[in-house]
N, CA, C and O atoms as a GROMACS GRO file, in nm:
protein
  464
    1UNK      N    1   0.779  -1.134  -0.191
    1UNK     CA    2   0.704  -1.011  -0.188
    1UNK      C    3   0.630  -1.003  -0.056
    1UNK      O    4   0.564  -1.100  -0.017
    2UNK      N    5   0.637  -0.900   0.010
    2UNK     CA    6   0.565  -0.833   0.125
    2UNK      C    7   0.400  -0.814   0.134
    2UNK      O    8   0.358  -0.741   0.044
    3UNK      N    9   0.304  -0.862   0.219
    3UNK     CA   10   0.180  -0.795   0.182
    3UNK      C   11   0.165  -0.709   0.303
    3UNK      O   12   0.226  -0.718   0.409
    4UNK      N   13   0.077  -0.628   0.270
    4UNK     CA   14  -0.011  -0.558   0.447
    4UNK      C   15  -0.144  -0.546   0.389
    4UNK      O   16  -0.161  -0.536   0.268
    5UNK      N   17  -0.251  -0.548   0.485
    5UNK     CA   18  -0.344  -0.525   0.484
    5UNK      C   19  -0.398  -0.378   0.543
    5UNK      O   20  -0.400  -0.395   0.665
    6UNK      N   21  -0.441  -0.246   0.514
    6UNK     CA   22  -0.439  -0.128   0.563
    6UNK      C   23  -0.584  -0.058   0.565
    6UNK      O   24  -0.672  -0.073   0.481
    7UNK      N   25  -0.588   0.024   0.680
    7UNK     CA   26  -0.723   0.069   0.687
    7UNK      C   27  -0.704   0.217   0.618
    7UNK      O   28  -0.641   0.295   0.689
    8UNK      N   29  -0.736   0.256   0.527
    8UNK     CA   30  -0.758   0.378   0.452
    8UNK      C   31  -0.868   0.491   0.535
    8UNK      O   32  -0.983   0.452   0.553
    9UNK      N   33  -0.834   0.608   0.576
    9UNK     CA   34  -1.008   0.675   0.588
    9UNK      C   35  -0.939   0.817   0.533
    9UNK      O   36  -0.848   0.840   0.453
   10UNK      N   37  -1.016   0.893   0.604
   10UNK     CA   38  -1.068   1.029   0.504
   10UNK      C   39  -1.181   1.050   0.528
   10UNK      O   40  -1.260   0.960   0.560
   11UNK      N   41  -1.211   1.167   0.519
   11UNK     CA   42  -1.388   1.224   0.537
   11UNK      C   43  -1.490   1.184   0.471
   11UNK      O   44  -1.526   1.203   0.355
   12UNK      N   45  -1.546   1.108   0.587
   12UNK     CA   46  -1.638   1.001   0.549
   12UNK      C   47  -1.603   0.881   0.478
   12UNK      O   48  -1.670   0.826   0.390
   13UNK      N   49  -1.509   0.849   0.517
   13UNK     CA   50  -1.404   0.735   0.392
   13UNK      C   51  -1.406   0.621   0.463
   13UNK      O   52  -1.450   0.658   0.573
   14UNK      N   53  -1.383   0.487   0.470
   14UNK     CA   54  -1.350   0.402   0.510
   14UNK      C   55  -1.347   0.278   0.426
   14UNK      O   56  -1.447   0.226   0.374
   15UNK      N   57  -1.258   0.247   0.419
   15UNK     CA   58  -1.196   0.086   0.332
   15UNK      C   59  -1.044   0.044   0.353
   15UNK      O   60  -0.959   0.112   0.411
   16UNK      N   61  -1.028  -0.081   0.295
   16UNK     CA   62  -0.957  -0.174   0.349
   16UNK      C   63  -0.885  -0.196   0.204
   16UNK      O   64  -0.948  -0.259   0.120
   17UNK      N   65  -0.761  -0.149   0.173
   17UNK     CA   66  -0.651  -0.190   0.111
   17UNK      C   67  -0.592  -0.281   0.113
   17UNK      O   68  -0.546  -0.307   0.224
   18UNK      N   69  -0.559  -0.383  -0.005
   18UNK     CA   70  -0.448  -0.499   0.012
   18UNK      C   71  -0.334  -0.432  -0.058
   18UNK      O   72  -0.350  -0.397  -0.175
   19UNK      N   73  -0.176  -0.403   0.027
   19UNK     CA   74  -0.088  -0.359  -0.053
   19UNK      C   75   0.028  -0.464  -0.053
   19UNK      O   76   0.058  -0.520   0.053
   20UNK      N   77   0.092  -0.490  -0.167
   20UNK     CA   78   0.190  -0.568  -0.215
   20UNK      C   79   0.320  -0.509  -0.245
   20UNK      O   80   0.319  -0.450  -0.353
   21UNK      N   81   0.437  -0.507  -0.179
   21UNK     CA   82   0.562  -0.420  -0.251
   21UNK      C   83   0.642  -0.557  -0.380
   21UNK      O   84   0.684  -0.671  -0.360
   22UNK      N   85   0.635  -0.503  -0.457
   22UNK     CA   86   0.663  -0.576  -0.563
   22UNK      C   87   0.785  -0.610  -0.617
   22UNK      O   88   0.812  -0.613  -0.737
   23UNK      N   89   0.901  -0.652  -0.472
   23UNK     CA   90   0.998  -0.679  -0.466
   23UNK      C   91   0.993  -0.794  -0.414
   23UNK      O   92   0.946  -0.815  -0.302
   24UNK      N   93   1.062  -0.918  -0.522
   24UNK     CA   94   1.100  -1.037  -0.449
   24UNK      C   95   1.194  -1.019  -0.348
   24UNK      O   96   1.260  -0.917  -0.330
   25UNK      N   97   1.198  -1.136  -0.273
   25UNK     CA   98   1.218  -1.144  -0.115
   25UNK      C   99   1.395  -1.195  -0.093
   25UNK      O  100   1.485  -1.146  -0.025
   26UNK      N  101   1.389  -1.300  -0.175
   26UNK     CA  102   1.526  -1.364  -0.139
   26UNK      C  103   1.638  -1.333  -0.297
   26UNK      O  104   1.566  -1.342  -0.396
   27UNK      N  105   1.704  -1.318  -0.313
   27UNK     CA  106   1.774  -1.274  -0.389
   27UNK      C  107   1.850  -1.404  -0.468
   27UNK      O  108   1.856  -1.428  -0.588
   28UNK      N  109   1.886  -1.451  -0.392
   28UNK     CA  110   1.929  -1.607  -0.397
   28UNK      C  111   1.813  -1.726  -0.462
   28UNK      O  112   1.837  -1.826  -0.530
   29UNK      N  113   1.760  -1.704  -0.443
   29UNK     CA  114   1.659  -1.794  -0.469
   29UNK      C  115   1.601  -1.820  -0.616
   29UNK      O  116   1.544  -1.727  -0.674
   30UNK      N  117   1.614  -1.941  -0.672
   30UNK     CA  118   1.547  -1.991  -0.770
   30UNK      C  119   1.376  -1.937  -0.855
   30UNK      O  120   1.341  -1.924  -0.972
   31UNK      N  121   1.300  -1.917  -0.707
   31UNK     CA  122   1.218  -1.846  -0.742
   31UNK      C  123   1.224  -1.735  -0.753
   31UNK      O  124   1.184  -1.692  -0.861
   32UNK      N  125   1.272  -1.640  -0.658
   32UNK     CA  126   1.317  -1.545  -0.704
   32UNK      C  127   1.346  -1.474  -0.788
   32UNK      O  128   1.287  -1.369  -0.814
   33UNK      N  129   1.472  -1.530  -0.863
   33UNK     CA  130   1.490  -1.512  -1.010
   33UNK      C  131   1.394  -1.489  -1.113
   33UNK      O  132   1.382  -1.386  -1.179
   34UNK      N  133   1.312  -1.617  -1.124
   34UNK     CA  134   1.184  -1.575  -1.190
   34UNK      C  135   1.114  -1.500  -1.166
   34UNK      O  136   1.068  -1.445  -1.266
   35UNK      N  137   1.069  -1.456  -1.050
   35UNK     CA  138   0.988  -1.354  -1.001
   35UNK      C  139   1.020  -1.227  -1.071
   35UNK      O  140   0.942  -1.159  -1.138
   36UNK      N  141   1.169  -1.203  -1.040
   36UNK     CA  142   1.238  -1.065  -1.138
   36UNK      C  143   1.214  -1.051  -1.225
   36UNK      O  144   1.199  -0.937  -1.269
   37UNK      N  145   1.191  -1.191  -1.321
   37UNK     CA  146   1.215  -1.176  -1.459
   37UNK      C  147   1.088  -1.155  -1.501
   37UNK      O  148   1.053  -1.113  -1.611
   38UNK      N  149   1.009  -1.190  -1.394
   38UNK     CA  150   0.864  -1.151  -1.476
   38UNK      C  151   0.768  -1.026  -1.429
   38UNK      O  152   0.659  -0.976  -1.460
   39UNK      N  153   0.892  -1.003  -1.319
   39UNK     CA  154   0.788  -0.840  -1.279
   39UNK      C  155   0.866  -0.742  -1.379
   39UNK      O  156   0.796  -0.658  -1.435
   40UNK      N  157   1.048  -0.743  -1.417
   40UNK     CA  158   1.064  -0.668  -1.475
   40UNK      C  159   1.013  -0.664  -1.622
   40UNK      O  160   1.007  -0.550  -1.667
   41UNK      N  161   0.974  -0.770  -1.711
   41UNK     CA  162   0.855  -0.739  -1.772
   41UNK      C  163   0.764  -0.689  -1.844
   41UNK      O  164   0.732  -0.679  -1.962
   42UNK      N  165   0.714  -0.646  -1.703
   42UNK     CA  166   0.601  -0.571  -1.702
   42UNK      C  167   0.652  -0.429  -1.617
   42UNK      O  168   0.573  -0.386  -1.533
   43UNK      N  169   0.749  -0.374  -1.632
   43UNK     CA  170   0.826  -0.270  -1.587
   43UNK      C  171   0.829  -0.209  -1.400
   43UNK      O  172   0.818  -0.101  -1.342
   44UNK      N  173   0.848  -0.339  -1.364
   44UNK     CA  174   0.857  -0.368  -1.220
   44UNK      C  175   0.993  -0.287  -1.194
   44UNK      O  176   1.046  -0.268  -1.304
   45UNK      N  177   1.053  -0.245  -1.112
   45UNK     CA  178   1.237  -0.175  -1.141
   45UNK      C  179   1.276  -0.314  -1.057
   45UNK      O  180   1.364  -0.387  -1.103
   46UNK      N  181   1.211  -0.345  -0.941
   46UNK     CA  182   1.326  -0.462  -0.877
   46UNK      C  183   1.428  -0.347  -0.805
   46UNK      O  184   1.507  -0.293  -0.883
   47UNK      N  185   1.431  -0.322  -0.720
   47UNK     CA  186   1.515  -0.234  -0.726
   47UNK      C  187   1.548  -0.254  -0.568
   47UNK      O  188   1.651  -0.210  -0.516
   48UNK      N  189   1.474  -0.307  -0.517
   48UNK     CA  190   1.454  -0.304  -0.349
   48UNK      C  191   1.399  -0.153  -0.281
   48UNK      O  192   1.384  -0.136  -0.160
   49UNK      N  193   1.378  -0.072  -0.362
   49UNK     CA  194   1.252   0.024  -0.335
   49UNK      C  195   1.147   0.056  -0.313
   49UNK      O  196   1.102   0.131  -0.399
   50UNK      N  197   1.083   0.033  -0.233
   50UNK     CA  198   0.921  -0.012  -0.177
   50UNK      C  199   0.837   0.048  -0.331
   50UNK      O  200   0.832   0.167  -0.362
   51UNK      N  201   0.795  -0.030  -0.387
   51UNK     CA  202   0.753  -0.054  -0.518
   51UNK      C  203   0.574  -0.111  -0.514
   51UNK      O  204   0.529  -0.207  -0.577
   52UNK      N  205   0.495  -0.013  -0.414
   52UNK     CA  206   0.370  -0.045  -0.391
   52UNK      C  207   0.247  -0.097  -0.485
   52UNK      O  208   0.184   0.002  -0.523
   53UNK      N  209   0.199  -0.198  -0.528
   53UNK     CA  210   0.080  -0.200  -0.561
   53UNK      C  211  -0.007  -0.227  -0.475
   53UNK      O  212  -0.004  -0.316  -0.389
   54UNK      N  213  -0.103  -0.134  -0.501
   54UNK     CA  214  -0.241  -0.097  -0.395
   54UNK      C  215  -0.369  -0.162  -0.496
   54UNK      O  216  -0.381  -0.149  -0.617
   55UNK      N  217  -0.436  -0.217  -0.423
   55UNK     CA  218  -0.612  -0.264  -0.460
   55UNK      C  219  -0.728  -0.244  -0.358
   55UNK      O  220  -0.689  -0.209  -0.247
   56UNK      N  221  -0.835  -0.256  -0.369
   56UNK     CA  222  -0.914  -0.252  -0.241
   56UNK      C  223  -0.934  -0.390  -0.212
   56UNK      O  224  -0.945  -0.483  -0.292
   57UNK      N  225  -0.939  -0.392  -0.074
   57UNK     CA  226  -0.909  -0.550  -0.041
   57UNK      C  227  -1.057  -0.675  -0.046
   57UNK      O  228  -1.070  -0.785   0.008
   58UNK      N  229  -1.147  -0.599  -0.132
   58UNK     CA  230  -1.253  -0.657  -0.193
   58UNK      C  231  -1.236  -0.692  -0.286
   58UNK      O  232  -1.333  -0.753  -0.332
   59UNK      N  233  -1.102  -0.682  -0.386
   59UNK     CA  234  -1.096  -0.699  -0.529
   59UNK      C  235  -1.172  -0.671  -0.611
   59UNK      O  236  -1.176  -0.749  -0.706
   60UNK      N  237  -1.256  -0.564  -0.616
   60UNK     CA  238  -1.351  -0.532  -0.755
   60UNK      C  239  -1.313  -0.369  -0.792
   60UNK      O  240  -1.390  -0.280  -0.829
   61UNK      N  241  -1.183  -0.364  -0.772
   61UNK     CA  242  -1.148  -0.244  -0.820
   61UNK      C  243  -1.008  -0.300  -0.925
   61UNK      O  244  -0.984  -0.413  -0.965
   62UNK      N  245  -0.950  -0.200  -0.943
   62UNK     CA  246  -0.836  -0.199  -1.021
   62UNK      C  247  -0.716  -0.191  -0.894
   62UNK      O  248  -0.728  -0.144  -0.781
   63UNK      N  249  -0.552  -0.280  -0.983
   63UNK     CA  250  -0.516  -0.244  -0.906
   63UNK      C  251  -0.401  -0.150  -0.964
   63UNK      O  252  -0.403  -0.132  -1.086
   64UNK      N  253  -0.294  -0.086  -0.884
   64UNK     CA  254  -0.184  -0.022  -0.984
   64UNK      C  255  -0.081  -0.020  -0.847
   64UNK      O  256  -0.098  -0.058  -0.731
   65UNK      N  257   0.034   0.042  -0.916
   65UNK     CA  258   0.156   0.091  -0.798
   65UNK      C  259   0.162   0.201  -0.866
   65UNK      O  260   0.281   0.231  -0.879
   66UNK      N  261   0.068   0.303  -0.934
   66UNK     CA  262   0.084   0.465  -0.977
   66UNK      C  263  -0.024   0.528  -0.863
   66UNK      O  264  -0.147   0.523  -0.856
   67UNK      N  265   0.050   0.573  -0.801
   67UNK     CA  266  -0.043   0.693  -0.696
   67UNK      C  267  -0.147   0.747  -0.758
   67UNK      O  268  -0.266   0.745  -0.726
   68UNK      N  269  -0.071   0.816  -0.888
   68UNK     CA  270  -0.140   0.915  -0.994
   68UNK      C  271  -0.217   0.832  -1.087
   68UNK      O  272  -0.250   0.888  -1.192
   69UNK      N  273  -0.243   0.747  -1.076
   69UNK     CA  274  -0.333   0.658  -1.124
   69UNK      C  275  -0.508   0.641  -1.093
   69UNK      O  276  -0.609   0.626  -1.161
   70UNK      N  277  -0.466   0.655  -0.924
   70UNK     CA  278  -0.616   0.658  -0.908
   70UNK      C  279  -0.730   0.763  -0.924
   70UNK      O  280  -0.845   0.736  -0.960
   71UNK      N  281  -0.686   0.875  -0.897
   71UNK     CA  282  -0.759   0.989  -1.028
   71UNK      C  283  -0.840   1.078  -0.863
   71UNK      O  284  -0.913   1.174  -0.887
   72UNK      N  285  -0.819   1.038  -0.712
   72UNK     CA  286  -0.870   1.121  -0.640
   72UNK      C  287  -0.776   1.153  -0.534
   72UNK      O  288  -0.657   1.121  -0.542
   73UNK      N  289  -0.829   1.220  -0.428
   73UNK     CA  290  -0.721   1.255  -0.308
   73UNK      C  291  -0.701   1.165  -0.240
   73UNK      O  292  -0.590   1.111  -0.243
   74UNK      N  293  -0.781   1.129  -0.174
   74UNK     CA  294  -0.767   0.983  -0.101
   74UNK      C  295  -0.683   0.870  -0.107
   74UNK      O  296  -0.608   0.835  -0.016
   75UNK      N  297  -0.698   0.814  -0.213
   75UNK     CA  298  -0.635   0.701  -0.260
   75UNK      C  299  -0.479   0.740  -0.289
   75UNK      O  300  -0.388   0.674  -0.239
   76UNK      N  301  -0.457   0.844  -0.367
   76UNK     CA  302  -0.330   0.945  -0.437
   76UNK      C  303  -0.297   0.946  -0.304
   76UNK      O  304  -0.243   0.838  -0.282
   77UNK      N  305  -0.302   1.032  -0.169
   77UNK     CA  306  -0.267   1.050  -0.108
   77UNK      C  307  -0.208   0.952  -0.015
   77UNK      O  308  -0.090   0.946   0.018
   78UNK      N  309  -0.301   0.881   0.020
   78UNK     CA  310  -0.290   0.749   0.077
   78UNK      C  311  -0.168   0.658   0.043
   78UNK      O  312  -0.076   0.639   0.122
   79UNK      N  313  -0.179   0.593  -0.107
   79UNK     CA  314  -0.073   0.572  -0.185
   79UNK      C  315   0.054   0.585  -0.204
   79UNK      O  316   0.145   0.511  -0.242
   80UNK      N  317   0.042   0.704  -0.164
   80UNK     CA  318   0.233   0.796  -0.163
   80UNK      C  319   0.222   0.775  -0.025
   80UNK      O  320   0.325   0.716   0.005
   81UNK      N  321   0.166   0.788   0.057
   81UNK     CA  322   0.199   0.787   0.174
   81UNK      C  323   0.288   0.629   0.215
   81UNK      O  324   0.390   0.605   0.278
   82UNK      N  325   0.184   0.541   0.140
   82UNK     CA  326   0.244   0.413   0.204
   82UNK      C  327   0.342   0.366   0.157
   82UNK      O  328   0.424   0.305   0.225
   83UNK      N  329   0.357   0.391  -0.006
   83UNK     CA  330   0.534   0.425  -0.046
   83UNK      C  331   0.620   0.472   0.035
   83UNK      O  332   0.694   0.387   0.084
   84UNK      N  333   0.642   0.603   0.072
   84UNK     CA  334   0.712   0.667   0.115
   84UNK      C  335   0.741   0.613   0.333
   84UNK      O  336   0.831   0.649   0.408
   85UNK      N  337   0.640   0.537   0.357
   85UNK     CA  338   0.621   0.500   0.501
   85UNK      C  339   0.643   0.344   0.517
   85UNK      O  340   0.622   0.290   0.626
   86UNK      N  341   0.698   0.256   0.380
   86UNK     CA  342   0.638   0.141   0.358
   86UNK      C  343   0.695   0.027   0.503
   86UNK      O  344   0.634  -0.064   0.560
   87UNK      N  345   0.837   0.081   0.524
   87UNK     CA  346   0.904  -0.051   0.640
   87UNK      C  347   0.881   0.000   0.742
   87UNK      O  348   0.939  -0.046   0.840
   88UNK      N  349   0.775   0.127   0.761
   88UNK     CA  350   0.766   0.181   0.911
   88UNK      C  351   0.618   0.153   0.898
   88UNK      O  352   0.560   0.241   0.961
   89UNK      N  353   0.535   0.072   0.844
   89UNK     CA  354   0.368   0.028   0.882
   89UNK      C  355   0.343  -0.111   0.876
   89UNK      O  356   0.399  -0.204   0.817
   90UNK      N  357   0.237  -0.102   0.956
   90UNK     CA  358   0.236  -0.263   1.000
   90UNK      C  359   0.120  -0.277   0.984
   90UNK      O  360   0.042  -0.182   0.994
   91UNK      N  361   0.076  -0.421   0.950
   91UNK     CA  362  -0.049  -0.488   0.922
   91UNK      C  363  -0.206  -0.416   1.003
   91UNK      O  364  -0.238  -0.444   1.119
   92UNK      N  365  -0.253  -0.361   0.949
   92UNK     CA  366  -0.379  -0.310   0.989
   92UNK      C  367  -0.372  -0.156   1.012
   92UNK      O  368  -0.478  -0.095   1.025
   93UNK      N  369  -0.278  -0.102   1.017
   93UNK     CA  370  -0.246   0.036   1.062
   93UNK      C  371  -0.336   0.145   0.977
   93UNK      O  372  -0.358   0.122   0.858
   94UNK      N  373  -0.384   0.254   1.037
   94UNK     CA  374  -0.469   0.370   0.999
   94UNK      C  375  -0.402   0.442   0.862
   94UNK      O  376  -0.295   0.494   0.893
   95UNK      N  377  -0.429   0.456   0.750
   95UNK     CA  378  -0.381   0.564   0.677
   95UNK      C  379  -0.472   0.670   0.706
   95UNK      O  380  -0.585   0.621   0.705
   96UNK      N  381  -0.476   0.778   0.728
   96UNK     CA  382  -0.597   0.900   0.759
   96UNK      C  383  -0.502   1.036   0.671
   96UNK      O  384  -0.399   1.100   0.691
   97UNK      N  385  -0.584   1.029   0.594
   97UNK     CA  386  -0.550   1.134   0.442
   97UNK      C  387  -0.552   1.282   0.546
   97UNK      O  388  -0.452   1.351   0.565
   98UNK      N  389  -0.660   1.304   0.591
   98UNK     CA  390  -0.697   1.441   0.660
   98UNK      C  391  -0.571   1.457   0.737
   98UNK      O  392  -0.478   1.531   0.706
   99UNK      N  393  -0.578   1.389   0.827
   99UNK     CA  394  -0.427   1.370   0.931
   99UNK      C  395  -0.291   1.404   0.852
   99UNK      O  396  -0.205   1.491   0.868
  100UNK      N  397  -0.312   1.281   0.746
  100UNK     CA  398  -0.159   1.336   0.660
  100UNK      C  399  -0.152   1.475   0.580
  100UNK      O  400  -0.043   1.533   0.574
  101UNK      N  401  -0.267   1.532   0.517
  101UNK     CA  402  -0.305   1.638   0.494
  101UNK      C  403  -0.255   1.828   0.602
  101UNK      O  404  -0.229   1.946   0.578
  102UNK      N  405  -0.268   1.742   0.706
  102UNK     CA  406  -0.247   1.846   0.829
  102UNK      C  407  -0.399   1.917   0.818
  102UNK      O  408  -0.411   2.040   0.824
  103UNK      N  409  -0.479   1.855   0.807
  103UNK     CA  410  -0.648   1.922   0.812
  103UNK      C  411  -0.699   1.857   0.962
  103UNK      O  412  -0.803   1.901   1.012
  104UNK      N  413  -0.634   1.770   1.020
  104UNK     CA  414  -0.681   1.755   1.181
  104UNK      C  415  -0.534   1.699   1.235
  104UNK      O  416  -0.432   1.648   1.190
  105UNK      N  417  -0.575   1.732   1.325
  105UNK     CA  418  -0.460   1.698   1.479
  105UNK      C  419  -0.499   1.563   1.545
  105UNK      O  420  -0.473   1.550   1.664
  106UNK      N  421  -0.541   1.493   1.499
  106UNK     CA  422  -0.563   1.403   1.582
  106UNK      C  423  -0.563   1.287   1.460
  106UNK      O  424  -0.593   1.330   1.348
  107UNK      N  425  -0.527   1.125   1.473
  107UNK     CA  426  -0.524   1.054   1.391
  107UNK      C  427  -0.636   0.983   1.441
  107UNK      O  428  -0.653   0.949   1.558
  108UNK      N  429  -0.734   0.956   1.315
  108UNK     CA  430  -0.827   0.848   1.347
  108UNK      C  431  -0.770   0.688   1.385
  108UNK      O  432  -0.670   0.634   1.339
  109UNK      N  433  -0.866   0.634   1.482
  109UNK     CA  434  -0.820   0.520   1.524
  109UNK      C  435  -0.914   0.383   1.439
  109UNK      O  436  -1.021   0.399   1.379
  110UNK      N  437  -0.864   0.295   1.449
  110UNK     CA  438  -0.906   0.185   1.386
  110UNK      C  439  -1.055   0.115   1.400
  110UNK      O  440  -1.111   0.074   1.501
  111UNK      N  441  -1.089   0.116   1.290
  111UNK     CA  442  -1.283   0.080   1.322
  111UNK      C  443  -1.289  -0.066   1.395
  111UNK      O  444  -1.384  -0.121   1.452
  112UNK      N  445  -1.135  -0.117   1.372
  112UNK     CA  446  -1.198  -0.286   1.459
  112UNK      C  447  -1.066  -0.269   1.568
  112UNK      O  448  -0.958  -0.211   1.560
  113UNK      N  449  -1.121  -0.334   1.652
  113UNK     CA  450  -1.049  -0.392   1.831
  113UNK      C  451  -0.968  -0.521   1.741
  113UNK      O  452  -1.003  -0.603   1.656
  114UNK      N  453  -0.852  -0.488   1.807
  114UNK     CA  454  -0.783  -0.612   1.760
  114UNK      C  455  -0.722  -0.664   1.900
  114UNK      O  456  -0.678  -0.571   1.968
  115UNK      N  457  -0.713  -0.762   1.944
  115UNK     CA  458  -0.740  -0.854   2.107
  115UNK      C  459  -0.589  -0.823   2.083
  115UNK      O  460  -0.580  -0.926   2.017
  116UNK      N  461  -0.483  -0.781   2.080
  116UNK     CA  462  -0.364  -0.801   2.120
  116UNK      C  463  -0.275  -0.720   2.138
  116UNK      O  464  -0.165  -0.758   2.178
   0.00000   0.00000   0.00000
């Protein structure tokens, strides 16, 4: 399974997502196998379909892979976004709801300097 770590914003928004695609990795593999057997389950598809579960990367929230789960724009939005964007984002990258929204032209940039 895949992780990223993602910066979420939105008006006046800012937090830090841990997302997990909930597809084992090697197909072949011993662990693997199990992995399937215990995400499908719990109605994982396995499918090799970016299969997101999202949390806040503080852990004192809930977590889910239902967009429509989290019950606001932000997160919903956010959510589908990183489904639908999942092998084209990379570790730390901006989600900006407004931006994806088409409510500004400009994408917010990242609250931390990263040296590289």
């Amino acid at each position: 399974m895949q992780t990223k770590i993602l910066e979420l914003r939105d008006r006046a928004t800012f937090f830090l997502v841990l997302c997990v695609d909930m597809n084992p990795d090697d197909p072949g593999d011993l662990w693997t196998l199990y992995q399937r057997k215990a995400l499908r389950t719990y109605g994982f598809p396995c499918d090799n379909e970016p299969n997101i579960l999202m949390t806040h990367l503080r852990g004192d929230d809930h977590a889910t892979n239902d967009p429509y789960h989290w019950g606001d724009r932000t997160k919903k939005t956010a959510h589908n976004f990183i489904i639908q964007h999942w092998n084209e984002l990379q570790e730390g990258d901006v989600i900006d709801v407004e931006f994806i929204l088409g409510e500004t032209k400009v994408k917010k940039e990242s609250q931390f300097e990263v040296p590289f």
